[in-house]
C-alpha positions as CSV (number, residue, x, y, z in Angstrom):
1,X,-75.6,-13.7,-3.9
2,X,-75.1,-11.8,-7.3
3,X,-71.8,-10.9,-8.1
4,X,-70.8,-7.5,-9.5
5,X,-69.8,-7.3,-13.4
6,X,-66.8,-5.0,-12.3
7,X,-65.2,-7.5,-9.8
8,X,-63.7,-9.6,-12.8
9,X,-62.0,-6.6,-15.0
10,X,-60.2,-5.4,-11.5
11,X,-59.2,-8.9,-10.4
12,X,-57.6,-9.2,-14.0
13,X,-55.7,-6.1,-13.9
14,X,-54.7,-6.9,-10.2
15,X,-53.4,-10.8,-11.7
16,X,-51.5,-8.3,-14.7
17,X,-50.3,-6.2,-12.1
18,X,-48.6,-8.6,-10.0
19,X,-47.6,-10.8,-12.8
20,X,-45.6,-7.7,-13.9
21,X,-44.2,-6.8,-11.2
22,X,-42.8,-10.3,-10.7
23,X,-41.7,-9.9,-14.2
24,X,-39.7,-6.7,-13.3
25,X,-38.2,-8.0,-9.8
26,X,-36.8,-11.0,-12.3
27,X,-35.0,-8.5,-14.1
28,X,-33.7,-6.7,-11.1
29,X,-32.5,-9.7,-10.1
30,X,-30.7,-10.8,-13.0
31,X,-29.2,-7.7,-13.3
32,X,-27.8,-7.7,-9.8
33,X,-26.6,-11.1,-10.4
34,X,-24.9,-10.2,-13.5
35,X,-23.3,-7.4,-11.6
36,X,-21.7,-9.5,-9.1
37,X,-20.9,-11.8,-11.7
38,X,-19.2,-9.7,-12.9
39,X,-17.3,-7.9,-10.3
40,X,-16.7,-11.9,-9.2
41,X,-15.1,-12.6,-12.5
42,X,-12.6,-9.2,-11.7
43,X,-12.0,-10.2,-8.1
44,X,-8.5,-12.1,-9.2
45,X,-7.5,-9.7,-11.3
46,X,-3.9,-8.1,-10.5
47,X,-3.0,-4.7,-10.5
48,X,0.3,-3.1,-10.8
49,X,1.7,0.2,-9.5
50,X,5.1,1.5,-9.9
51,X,6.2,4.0,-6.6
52,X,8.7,6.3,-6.0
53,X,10.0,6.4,-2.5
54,X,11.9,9.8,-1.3
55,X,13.1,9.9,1.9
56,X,14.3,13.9,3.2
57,X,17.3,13.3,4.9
58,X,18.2,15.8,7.8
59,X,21.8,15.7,10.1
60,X,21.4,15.9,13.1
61,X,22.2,18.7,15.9
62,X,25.6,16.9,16.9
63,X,26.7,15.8,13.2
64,X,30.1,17.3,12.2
65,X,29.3,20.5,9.9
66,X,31.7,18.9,7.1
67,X,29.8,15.6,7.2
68,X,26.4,17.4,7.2
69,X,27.4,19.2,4.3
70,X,27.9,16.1,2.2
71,X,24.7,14.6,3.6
72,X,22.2,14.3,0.4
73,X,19.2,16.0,0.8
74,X,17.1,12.9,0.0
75,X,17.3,9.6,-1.3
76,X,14.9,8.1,-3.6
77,X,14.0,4.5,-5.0
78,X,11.7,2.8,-7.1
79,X,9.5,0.0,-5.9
80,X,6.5,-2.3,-7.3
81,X,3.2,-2.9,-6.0
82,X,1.7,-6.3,-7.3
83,X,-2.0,-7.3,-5.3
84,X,-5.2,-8.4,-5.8
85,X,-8.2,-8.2,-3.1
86,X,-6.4,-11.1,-1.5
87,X,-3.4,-10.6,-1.1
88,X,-0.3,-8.3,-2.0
89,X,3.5,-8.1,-3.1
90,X,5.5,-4.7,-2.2
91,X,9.2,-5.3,-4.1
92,X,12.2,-3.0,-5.5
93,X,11.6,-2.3,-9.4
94,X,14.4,-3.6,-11.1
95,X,12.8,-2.8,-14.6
96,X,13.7,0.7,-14.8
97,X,17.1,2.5,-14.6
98,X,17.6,4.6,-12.0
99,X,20.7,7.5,-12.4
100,X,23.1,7.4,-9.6
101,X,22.6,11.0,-9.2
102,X,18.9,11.0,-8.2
103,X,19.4,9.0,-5.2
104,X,22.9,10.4,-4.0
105,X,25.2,7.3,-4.5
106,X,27.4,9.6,-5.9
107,X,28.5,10.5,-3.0
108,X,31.2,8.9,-1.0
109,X,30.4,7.1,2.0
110,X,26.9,7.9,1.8
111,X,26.6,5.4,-1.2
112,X,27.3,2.9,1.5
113,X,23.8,3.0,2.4
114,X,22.4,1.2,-0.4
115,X,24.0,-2.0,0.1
116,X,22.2,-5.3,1.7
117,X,19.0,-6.9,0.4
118,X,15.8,-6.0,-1.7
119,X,13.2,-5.6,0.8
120,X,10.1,-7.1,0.7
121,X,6.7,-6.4,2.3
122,X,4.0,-9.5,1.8
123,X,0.0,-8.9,2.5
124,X,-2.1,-11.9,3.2
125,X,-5.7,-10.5,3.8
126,X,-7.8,-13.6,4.3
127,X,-5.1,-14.9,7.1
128,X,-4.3,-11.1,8.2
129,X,-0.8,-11.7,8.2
130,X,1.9,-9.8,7.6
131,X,5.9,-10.8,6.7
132,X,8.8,-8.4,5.8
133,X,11.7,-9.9,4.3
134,X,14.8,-7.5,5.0
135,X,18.2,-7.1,6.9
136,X,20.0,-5.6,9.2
137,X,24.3,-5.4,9.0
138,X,24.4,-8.1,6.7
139,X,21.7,-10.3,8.7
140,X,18.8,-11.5,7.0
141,X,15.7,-11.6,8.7
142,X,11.7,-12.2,8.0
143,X,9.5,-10.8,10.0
144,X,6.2,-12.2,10.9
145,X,3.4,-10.1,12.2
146,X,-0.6,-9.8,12.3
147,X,-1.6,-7.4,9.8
148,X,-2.1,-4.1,11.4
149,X,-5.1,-2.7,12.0
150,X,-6.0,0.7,10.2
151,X,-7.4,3.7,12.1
152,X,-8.0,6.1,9.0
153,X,-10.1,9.1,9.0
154,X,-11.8,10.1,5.5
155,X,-11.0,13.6,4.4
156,X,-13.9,13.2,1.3
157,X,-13.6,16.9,1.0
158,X,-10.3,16.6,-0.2
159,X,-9.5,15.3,-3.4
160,X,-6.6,15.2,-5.5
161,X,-5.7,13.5,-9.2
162,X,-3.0,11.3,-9.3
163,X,-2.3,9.9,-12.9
164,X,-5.7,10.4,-13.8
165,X,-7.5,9.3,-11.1
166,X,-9.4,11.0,-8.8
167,X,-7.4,10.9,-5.0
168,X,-9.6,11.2,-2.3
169,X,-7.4,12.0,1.5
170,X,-7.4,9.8,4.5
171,X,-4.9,10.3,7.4
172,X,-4.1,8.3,10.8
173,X,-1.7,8.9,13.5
174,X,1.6,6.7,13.9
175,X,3.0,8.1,17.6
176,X,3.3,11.4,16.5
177,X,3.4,11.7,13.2
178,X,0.9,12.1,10.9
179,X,0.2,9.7,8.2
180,X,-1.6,11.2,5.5
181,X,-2.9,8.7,1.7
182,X,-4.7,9.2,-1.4
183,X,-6.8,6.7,-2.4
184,X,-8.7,6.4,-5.6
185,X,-12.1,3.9,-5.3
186,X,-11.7,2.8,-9.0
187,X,-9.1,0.6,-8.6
188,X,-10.9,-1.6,-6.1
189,X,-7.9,-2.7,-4.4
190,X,-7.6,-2.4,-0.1
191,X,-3.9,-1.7,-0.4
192,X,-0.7,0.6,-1.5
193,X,2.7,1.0,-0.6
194,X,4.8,-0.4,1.6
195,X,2.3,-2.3,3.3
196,X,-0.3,0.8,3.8
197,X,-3.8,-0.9,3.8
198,X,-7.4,-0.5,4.8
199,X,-8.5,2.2,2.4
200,X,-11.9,1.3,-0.2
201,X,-9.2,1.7,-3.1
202,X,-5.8,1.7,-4.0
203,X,-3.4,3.9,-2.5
204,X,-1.6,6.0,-5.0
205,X,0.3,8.7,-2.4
206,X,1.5,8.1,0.7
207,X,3.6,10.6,3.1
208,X,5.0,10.2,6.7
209,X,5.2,13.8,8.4
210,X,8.0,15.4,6.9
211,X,10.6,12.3,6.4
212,X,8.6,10.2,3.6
213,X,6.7,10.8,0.4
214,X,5.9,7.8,-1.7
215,X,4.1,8.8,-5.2
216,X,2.8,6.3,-7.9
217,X,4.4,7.2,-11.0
218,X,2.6,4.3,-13.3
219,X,-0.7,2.2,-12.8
220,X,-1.3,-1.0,-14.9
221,X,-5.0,-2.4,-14.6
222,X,-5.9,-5.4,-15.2
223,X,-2.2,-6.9,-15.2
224,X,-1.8,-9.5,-17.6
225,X,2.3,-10.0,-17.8
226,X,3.7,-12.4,-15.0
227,X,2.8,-11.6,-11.0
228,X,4.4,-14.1,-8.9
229,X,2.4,-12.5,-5.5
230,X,4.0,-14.9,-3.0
231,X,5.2,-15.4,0.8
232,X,9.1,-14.6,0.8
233,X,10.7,-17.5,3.2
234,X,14.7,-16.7,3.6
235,X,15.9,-15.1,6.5
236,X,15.7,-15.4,10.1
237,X,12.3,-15.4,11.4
238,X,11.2,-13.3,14.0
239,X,8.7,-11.0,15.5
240,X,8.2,-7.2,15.3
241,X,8.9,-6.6,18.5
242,X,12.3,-8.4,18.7
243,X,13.6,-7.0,15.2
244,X,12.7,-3.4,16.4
245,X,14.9,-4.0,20.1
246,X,17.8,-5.4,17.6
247,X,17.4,-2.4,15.3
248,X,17.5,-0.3,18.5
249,X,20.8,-1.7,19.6
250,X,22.8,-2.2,16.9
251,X,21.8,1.8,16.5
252,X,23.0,2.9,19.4
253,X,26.1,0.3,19.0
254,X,27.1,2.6,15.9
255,X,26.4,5.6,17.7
256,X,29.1,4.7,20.3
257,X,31.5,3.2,17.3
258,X,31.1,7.0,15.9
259,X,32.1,8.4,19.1
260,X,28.7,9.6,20.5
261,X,28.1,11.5,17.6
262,X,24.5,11.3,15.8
263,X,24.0,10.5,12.5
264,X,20.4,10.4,10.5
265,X,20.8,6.7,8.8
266,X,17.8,5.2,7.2
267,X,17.2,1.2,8.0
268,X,14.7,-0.8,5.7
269,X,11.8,-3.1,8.1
């Protein structure tokens, strides 16, 4: 059977055609590749964020009028976020000088308040754990705990710019408050403060209700200087559950000691 003289040019330009497109998926492909290379190479890089913590301070219905009226308003302190996308270190910044007026030592018995250990909130994301090193009346204790899971809602509407990045909002409910962040999705980081996780970026703004604001003030990325990111392992280990009923008694033991009377006292864990 004769064969057409137009079947050869078209089989040709189909062989070009697929030898291009070939040619063109390579590319693709080492683009992607270079891409994840890339973003494999970043993976262990550290990022550091400098918070500040304010906590509003309020007496309560039953505290003395003279007492409440030396209550500070708030308190604030300064705190250091070191993490990578494995894991993450939440400790008190001891590189900056803080005035004694800013967070109310000045005054009296209140000052009274500060004393005890630096706190210390560990991340572990690949084991999902959890451990707060902190104290209670002069007892040290490390908590142990699975790391919590996050409930947040995306607010992508909202946006805000927090030292030059762009914030967007997410909120969850903790009983009944309302815990509201701002995340920014360039520093590819799931954590912030205090052990607030679960966000596709760092958190640079945290606040609890009414009681709790923490704001990053300074955001180094990459972090090249030392960052120690490891498990604290002094103190008395024990669960969440059983530091929280301690917590809850030695509270209400002070209450008694202060003759039934209320009084709005802050306790780190």
């Amino acid at each position: 059977m004769a064969h057409s003289p137009f079947k050869l040019p078209l089989s040709l330009s189909s062989i070009m055609y697929i030898q291009l497109k070939n040619m063109k998926f390579s590319i693709l492909i080492l683009v992607v590749a270079g891409i994840l290379s890339t973003q494999m190479l970043t993976a262990q890089d550290t990022i550091k964020i400098k918070y500040e913590e304010t906590f509003y301070m309020t007496p309560s219905a039953d505290m003395p009028p003279q007492m409440a009226s030396q209550m500070p308003k708030s308190r604030k302190h300064r705190k250091i976020l070191l993490a990578t996308e494995e894991k993450a270190l939440y400790i008190v910044n001891k590189e900056d000088v803080v005035p004694d007026e800013e967070d109310g030592s000045h005054r009296g018995r209140w000052a009274m308040k500060r004393q005890g250990v630096d706190p210390i909130v560990f991340l572990d994301f690949d084991a999902e754990q959890k451990t707060t090193f902190t104290d209670l009346f002069g007892k040290e204790f490390l908590i142990e705990e699975g790391l919590p899971s996050t409930k947040w809602k995306l607010h992508s509407g909202e946006q805000r710019d927090i030292l030059g990045y762009t914030c967007i909002k997410a909120t969850q409910q903790k009983d009944s408050i309302t815990i509201t962040a701002w995340f920014t999705p360039k520093l590819a980081v799931p954590v912030g403060p205090d052990g607030y996780h679960g966000l596709p970026g760092a958190i640079l703004a945290v606040s609890e209700g009414d009681d709790k604001v923490i704001l990053a003030t300074a955001v180094v990325s990459p972090f090249t200087g030392p960052s120690p990111i490891e498990k604290p392992t002094k103190g008395e280990k024990t669960s969440r559950e059983k530091f929280d009923q301690i917590r809850k008694e030695k509270m209400e033991e002070m209450r008694q000691m202060n003759g039934g009377q209320g009084q709005r006292v802050f306790i780190r864990g």
